[in-house]
C-alpha positions as CSV (number, residue, x, y, z in Angstrom):
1,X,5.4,0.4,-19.6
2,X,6.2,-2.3,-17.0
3,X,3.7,-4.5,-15.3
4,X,2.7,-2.1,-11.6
5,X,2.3,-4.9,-8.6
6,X,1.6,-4.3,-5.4
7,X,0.7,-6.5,-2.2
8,X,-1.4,-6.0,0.2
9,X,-2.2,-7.8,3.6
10,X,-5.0,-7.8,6.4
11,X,-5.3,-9.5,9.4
12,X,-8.6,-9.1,11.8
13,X,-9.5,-10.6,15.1
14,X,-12.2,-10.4,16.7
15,X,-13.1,-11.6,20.0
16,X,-16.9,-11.6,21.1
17,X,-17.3,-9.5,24.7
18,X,-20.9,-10.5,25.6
19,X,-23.7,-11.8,23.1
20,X,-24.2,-9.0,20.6
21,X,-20.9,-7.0,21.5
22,X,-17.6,-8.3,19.1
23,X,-14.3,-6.5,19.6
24,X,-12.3,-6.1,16.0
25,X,-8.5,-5.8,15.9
26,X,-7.6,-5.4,12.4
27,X,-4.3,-4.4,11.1
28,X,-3.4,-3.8,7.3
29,X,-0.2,-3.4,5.6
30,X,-0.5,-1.5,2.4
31,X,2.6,-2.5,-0.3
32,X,4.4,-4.8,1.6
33,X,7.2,-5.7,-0.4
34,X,7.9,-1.9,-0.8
35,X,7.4,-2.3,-5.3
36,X,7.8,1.1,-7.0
37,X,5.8,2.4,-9.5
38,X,8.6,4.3,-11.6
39,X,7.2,7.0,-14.1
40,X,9.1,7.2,-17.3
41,X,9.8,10.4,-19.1
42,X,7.8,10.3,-22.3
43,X,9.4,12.1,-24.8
44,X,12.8,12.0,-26.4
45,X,15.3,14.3,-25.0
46,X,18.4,15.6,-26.7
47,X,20.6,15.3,-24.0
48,X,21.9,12.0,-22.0
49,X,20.1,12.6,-18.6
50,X,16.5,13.1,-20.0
51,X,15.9,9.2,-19.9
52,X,16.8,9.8,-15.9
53,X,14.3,8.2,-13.5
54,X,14.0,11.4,-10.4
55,X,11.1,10.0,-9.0
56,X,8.4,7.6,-7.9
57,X,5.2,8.0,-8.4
58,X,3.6,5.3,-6.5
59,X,3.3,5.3,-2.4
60,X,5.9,3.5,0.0
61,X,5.2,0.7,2.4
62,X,2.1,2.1,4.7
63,X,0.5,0.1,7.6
64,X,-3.1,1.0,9.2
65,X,-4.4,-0.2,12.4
66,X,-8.5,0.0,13.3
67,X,-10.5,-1.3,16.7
68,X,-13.8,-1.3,16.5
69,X,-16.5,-2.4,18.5
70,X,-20.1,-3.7,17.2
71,X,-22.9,-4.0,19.4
């Protein structure tokens, strides 16, 4: 089947608050140019439609965000 690519991006801050305390911003983007992952039917139908792509099977474009604080 065709090649499945996905991109994925992350960006962190983090900003120390006194010696051993670090705030962390980080913020990720999960499949950021929205790729499908199609899923084939894999056998041979007799009639025109059964080479019909319904659905995907791969996620859609997802973002996550996370704070976190180290001390």
């Amino acid at each position: 089947g065709p090649k499945v690519v996905r991109f994925d991006m992350s960006i962190v801050k983090e900003v120390a608050i006194v010696r051993q305390v670090t705030f962390r911003f980080e913020a990720m983007v999960f499949n950021i140019f929205n790729n499908l992952n199609l899923n084939p039917v894999a056998y041979a139908g007799a009639t025109p439609d059964s080479y019909q792509i319904t659905a995907a099977v791969d996620q859609s474009r997802t973002m996550q965000l996370a704070f976190r604080i180290t001390f």
